[in-house]
DOLO-914130 format. One record per atom (N, C-alpha, C): atom name; residue in three letters; residue number from 1; x, y, z negated. Coordinates in pm, whole numbers. Layout:
<nodes>
atom/type/seq/x/y/z
CA/ala/NUM/X/Y/Z
...
</nodes>
This chain:
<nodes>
atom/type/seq/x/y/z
N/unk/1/7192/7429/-10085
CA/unk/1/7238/7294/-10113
C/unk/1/7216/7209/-9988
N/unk/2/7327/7120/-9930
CA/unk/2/7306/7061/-9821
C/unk/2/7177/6938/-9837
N/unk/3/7129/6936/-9713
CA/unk/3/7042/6746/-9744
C/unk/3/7157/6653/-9779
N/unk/4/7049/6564/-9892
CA/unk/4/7177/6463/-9898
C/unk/4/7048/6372/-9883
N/unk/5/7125/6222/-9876
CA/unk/5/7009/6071/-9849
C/unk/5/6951/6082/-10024
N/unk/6/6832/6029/-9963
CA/unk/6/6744/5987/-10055
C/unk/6/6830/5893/-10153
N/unk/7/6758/5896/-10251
CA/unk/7/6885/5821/-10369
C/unk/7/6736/5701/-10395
N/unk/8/6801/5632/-10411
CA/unk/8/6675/5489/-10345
C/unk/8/6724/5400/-10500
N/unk/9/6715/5388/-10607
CA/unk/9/6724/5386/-10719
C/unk/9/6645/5249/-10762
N/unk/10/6711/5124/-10805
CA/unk/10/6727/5002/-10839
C/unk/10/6773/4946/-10960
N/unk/11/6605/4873/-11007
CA/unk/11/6679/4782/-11141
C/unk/11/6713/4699/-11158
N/unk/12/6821/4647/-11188
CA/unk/12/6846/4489/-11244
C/unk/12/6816/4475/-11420
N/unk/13/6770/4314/-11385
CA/unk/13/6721/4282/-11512
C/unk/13/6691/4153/-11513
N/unk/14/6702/4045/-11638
CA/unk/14/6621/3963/-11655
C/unk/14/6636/3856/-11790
N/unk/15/6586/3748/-11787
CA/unk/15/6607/3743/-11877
C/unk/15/6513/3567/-11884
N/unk/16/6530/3481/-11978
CA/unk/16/6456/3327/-11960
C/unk/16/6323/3362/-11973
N/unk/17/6242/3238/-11893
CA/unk/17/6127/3244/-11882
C/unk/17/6067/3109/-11923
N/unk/18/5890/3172/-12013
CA/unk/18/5884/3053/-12047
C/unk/18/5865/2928/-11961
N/unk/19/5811/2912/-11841
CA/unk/19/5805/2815/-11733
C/unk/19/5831/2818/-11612
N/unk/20/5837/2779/-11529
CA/unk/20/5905/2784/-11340
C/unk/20/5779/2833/-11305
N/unk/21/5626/2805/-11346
CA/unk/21/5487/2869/-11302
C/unk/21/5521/3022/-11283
N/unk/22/5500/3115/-11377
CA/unk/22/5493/3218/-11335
C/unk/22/5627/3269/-11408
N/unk/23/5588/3431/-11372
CA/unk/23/5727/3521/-11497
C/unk/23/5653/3536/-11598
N/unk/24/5665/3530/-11660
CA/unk/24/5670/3545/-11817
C/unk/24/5803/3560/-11911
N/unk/25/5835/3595/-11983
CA/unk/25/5969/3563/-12017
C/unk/25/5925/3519/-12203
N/unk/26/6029/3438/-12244
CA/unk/26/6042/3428/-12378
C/unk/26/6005/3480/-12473
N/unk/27/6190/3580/-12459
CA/unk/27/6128/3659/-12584
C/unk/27/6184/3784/-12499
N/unk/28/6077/3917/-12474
CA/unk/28/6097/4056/-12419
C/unk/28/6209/4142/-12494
N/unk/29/6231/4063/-12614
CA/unk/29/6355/4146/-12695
C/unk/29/6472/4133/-12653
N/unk/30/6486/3992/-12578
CA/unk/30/6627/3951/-12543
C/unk/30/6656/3992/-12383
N/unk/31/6554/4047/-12337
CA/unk/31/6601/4082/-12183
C/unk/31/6696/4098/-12156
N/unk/32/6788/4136/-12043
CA/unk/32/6937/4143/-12042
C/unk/32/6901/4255/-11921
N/unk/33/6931/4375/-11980
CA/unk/33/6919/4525/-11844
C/unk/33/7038/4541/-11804
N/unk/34/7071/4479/-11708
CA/unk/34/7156/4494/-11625
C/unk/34/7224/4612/-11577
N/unk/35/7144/4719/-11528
CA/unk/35/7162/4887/-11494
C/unk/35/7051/4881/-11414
N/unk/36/7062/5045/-11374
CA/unk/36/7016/5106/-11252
C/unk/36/7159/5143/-11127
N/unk/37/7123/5095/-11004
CA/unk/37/7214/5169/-10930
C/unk/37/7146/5230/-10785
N/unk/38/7257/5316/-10747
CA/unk/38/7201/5398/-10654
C/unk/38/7135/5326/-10490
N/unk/39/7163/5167/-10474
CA/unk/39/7144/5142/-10358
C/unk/39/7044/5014/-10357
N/unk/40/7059/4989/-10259
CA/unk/40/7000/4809/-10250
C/unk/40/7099/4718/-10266
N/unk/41/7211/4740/-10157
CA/unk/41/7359/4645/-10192
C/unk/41/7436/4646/-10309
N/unk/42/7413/4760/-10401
CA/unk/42/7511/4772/-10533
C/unk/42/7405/4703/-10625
N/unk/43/7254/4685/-10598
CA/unk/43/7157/4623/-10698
C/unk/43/7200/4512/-10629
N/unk/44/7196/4422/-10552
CA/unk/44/7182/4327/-10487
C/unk/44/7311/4171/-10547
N/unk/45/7457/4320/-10561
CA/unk/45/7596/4260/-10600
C/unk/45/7591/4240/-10736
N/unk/46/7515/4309/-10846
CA/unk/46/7484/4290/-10979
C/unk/46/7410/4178/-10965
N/unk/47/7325/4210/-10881
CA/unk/47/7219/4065/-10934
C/unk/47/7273/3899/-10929
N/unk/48/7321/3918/-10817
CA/unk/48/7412/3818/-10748
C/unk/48/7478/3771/-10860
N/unk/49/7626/3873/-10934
CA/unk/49/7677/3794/-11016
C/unk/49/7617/3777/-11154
N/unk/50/7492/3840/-11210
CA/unk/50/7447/3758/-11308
C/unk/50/7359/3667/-11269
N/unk/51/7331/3637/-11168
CA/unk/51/7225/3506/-11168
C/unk/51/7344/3384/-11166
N/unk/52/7479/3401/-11081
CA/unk/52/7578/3261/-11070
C/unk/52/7620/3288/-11216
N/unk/53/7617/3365/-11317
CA/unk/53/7713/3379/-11452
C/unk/53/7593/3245/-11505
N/unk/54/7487/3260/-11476
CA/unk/54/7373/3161/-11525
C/unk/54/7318/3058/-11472
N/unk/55/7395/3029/-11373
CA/unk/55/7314/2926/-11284
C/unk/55/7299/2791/-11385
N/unk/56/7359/2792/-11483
CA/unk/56/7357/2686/-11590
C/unk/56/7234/2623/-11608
N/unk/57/7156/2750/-11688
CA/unk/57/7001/2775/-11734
C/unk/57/6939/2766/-11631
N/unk/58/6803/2687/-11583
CA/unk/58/6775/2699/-11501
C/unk/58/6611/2758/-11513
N/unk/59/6605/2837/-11621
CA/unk/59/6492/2921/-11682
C/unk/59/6527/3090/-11665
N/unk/60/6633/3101/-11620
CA/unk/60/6734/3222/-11659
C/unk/60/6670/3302/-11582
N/unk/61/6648/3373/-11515
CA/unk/61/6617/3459/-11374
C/unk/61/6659/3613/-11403
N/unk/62/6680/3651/-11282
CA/unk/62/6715/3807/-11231
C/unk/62/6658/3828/-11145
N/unk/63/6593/3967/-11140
CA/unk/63/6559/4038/-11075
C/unk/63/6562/4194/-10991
N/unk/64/6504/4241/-10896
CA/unk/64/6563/4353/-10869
C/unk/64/6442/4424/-10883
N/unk/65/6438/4554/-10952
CA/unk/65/6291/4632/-10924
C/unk/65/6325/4772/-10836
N/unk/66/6277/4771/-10761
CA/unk/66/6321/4921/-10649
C/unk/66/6217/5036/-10731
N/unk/67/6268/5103/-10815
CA/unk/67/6237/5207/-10889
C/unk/67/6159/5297/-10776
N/unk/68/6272/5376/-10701
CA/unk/68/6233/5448/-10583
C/unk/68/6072/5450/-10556
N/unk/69/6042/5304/-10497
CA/unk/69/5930/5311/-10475
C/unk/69/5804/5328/-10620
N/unk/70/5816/5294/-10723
CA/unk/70/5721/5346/-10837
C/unk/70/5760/5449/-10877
N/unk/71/5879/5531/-10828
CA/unk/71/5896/5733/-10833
C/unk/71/5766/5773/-10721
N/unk/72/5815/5722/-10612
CA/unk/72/5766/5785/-10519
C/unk/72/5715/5691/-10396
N/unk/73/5596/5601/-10420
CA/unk/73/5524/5524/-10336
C/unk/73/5605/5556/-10174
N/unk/74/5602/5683/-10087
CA/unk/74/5628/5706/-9967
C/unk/74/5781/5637/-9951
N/unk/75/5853/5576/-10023
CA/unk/75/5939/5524/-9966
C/unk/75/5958/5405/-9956
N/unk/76/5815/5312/-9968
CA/unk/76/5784/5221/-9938
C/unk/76/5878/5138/-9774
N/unk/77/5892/5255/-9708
CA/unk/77/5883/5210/-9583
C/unk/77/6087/5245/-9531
N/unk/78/6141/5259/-9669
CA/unk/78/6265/5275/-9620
C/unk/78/6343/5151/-9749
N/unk/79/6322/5037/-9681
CA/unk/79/6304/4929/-9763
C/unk/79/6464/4928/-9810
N/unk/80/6587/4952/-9761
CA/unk/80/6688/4874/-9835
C/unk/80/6802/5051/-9825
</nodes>
């Protein structure tokens, strides 16, 4: 099997929070999981358009979680 690139694996997600202080969110039932995708730029373009679908709410938030690195700590250092 040839090398192929590391598959660098990204969550989107989010969902209202109860205050601008910290994250916390509402209610954990209503999260909104966005996907997983294979890059930084394809997480990056999801996130993008659900945070402007919400810019309304200004409790709303999205986020990105780089999976990759809680698979496998060592790829800490191959950031995007």
């Amino acid at each position: 099997m040839p090398d192929q690139a590391a598959q660098l694996l990204h969550l989107v997600f989010g969902g209202e929070l109860d205050s601008f202080e910290n994250i916390q969110f509402k209610d954990v039932e209503k999260l909104d999981i966005v996907g997983i995708f294979p890059s930084y730029n394809a997480a990056y373009a999801a996130w993008r358009a659900k945070a402007q679908q919400t810019v309304d709410n200004a409790q709303m938030r999205y986020f990105i979680v780089h999976m990759h690195r809680l698979l496998d700590p060592s790829t800490e250092a191959h950031s995007h």
